[in-house]
N, C-alpha and C positions, 0 to 999 in steps of 0.2 A: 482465411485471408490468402491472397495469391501474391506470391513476393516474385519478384523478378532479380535472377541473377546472371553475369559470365562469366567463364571459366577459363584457364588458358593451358595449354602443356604443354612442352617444347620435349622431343625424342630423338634417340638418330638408333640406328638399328644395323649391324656387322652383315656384309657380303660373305658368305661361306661361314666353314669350321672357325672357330677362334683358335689361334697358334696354325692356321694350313692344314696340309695334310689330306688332302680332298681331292683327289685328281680325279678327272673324266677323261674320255676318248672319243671318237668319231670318225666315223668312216663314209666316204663317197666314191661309190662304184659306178661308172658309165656301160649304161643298156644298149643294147642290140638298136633301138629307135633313137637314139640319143640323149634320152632323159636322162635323169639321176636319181638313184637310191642314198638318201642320208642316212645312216644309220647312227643310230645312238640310245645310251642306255637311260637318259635322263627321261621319268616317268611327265606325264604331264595328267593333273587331275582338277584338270579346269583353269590351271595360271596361266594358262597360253605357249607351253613351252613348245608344241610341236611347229607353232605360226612361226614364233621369234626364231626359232634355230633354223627353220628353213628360211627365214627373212637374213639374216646373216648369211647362208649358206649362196643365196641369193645375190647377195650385195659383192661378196668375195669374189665370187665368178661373174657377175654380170649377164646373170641369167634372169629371165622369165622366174615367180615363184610357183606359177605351174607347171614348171618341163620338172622341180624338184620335188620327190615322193621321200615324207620320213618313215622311218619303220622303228618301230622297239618294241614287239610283240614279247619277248621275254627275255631276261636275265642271260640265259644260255648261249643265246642265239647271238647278242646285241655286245656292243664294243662293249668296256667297263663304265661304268659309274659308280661315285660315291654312296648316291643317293639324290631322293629330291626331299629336302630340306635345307634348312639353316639360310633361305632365301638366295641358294648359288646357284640355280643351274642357269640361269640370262646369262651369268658372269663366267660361271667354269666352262659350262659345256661351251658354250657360245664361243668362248675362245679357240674351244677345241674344236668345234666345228670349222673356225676359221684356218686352225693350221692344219686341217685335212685338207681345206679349198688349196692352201697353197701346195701341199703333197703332190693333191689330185691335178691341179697345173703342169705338174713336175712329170707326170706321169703319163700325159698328153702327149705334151712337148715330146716326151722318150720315142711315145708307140709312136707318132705324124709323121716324125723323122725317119723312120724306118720306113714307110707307107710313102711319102713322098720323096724321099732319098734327098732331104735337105737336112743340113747339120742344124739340130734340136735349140743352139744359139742363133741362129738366121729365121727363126720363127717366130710368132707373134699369135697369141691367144686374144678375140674380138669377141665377147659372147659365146656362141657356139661354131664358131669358125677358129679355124689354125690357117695363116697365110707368113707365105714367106714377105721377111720385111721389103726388099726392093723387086719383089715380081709378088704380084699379089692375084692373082691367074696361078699362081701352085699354090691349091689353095682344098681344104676337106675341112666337113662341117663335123658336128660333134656324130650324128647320124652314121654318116661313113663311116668314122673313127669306132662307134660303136660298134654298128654292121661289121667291119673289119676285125675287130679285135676281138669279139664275143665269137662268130662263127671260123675266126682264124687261130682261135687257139690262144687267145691274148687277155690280156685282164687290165682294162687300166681301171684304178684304182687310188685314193689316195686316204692315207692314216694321218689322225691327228690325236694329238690330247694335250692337256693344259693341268701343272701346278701351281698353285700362286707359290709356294714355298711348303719344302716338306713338313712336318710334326716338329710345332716347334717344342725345349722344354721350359718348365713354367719355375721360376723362379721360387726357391721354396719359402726367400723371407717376403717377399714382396708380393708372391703373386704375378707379378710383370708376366707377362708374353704377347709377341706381337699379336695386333690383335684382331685384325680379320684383314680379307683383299680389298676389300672397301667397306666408305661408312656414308650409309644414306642417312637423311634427316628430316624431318617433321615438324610442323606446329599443327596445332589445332584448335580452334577458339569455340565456345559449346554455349547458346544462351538457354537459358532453360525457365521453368513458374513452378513454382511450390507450394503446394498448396499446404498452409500449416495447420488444417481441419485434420483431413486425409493421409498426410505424409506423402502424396501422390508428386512425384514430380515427371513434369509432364518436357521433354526435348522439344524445344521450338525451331532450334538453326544450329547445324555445323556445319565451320570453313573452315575449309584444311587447305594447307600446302605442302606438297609432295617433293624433297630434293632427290632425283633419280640417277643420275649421273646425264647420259644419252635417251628419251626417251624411243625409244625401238619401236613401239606401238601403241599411239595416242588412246583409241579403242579399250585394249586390253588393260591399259595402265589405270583407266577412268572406270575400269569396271573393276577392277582390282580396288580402290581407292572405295566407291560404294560397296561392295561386299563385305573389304574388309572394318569400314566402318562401321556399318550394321552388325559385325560379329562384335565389337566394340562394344557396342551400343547393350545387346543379350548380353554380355559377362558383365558390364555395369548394373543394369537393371534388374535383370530378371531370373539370368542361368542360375542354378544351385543343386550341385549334382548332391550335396550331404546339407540340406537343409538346416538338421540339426547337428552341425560339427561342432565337437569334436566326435560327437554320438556317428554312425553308423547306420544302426538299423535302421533308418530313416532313407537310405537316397533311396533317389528317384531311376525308375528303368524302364521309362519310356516317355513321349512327348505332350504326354494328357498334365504329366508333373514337372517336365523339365521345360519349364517356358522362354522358347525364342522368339525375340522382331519377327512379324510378319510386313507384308508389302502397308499396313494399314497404321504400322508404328517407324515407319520413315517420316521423317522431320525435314523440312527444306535442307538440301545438300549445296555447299557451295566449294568445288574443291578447285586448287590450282595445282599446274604442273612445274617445277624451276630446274631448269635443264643446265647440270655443270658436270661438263664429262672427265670422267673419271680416266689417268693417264694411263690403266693397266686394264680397263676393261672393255669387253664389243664394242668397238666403235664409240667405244665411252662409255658403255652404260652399267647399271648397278644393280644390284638386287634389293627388293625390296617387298618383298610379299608379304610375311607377316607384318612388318611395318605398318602396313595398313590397319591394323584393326589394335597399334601399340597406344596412340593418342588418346585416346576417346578416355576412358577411366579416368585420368585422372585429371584430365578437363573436365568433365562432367560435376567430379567431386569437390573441384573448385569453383566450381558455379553452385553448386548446391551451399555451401559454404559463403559464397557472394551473395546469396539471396537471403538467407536463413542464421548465418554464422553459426553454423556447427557441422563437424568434422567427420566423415563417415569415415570409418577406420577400417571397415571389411564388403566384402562385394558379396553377392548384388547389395547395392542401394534400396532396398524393398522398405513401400511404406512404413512398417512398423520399426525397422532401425531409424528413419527419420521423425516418426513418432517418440521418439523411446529420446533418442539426442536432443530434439528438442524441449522434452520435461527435464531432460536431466540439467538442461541449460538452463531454463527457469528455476527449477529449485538450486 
């Protein structure tokens, strides 16, 4: 028999370290042609960090997000970062990208004035132009200012970096510590068919809504949101690295045994975006990466539960624990 049930789960998920203590850096150097080098140590392996940071890096200067090139070839080379985890680099680096932009302003303004012999408060930053404010005919684009500065011995340059708050400590009767730079949040609603022969339960529809702070890049955030649902979806159903836990000798060490979603066990996707900017972060916006794939479990196990009334208690949801729940519920 196929029973039909929904599920619901409401989440929210910490921007950075919990208690602080995560600082990043970033740097913006002006080239000989006028472009710019971002530099920064915050890794990107598919979340979209090198677009966002140049899209802020973008937004701060009022540039083109093509005249901006990132770099973070390695660790050595590259300003500091924390790391990329715990869903901060949108929020930490990003900030720190931003107070490079304003450095790198600062640092413009210096070299212009020198180059056009007007005092560095009588000028005015447009884009890639520097013009004096009441004669705008003394005036050099970021090119000059490059050309200028790179073959005359000059360096303009601008450093940034961002703490939300140092290491905080953690309260030894309580627990207490503040607890992250921001808190994004989730729901997700899962309807699902069970079939009570098989224990097969088959995902028909999930609709989620995503609270982001600012969304920075609709694109990225909606692909973030399906990926991370689908990885949702494999540690619900399918993944099982020790089969037989608490046993061992059992797992699995390779993809013939550890079974993930394919493009052919996606279920209609319905997600939404709700945009409430966050007062301490880019331009408002939040981290949120893992997030995406925090919902799904235990919406899933509520709708399995909606349809069937019985309680999975451990993950995956694999036929035979739904087999197994539901005799023990009949007897």
């Amino acid at each position: 028999m196929i029973k039909k049930g929904r599920g619901i789960s409401a989440v929210m998920h910490p921007t950075g370290f919990k208690g602080g203590g995560d600082p990043d850096q970033a740097t913006i150097r002006l080239k000989a042609d006028g472009s710019l080098d971002l530099l920064v140590g915050a890794v990107d392996y598919g979340q979209g960090a090198k677009t966002v940071l140049r899209q802020f890096a973008s937004e701060a200067l009022n540039l083109p997000l093509d005249k901006i090139a990132l770099h973070n070839a390695g660790t050595d080379d590259m300003p500091f970062s924390t790391d990329t985890a715990a869903s901060r680099v949108t929020f930490i680096a990003g900030n720190a990208v931003i107070d490079a932009a304003k450095n790198f302003k600062e640092s413009v303004l210096n070299y212009a004035s020198e180059l056009l012999a007007v005092p560095a408060e009588e000028l005015v930053i447009d884009g890639d132009k520097v013009y004096k404010k009441d004669d705008s005919s003394v005036t050099a684009d970021f090119a000059t200012l490059g050309a200028a500065s790179n073959w005359g011995g000059g360096y303009i340059v601008g450093n940034g970096k961002y703490l939300h708050c140092p290491g905080q400590p953690t309260d030894p009767e309580t627990g207490a510590v503040e607890f992250a730079a921001a808190m994004a949040y989730a729901v997700c609603i899962v309807d699902v068919e069970v079939d009570t022969e098989t224990g097969f339960v088959d995902i028909k529809k999930i609709s989620s809504a995503y609270e982001v702070g600012t969304c920075v890049n609709p694109l990225l955030s909606e692909g973030q949101i399906d990926g991370g649902t689908m990885m949702g979806v494999g540690m619900t159903m399918s993944e099982d690295l020790f089969p037989k836990y608490p046993a061992t000798d059992m797992a699995v060490d390779n993809f013939t045994d550890y079974i993930i979603p394919t493009s052919a066990d996606i279920p209609i996707l319905k997600s939404v975006i709700v945009e409430m900017p966050d007062a301490n972060g880019p331009y408002g916006a939040k981290g949120f990466g893992e997030m995406s794939s925090n919902p799904q479990p235990p919406a899933i196990v509520n709708a399995i539960y909606d349809a069937v009334g019985i309680r999975i208690n451990s993950l995956p949801a694999t036929p035979d624990k739904v087999l197994a729940e539901l005799e023990a519920k009949q007897q």
